[in-house]
N, C-alpha and C positions, 0 to 999 in steps of 0.2 A: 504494500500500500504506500500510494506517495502522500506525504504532507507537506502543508503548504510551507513555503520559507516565513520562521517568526524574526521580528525585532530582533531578538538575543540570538538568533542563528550567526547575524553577521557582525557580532562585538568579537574584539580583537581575540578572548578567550576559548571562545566558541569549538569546538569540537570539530560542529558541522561548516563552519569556514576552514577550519585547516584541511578536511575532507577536501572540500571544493578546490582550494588551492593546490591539494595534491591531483584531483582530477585537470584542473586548466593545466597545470605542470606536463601532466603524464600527454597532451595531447599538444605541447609543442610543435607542431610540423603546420599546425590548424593554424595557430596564431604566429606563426613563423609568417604564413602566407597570407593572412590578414592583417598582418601589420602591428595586430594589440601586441601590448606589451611589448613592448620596444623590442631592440634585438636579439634578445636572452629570453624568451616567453618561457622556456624551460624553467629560470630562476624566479617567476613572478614569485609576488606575497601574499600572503594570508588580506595584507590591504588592498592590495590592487585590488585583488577578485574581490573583495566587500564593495571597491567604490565603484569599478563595473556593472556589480550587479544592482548598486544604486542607481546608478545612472541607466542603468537599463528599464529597471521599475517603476523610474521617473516620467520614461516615453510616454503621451498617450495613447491609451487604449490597453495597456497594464494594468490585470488587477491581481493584487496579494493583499494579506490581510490584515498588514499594517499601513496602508495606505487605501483612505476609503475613494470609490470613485466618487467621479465628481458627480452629482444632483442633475440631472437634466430634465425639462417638461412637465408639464403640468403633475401635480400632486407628488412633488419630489421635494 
């Protein structure tokens, strides 16, 4: 079962950020060729991959469940 990403997933502590940063890590070749994370994607951090996926959850039309969507049309 997947769950959704919380608040405290992506504090510096986190378990499930150093997870993620070992998964962005393990797939180097991806963001070798996309450009994230500078020349060294192999080397990213536990930071980068939080403020990535911030900036990712920030786009609109994102929704996770610390961040409420925005209200739209009548009765909202």
């Amino acid at each position: 079962m997947l769950n959704p990403l919380r608040t405290w997933d992506l504090s510096p502590s986190s378990p499930v950020l150093a997870e993620l940063a070992e998964l962005y890590a393990g797939n180097a070749d991806y963001h070798r060729l996309s450009g994230d994370f500078g020349d060294r994607p192999e080397e990213v951090t536990a930071a980068q991959v939080a403020a990535a996926l911030d900036a990712e959850l920030a786009e609109p039309g994102w929704r996770c469940c610390w961040r409420a969507p925005v209200a739209t049309g009548a009765g909202r």
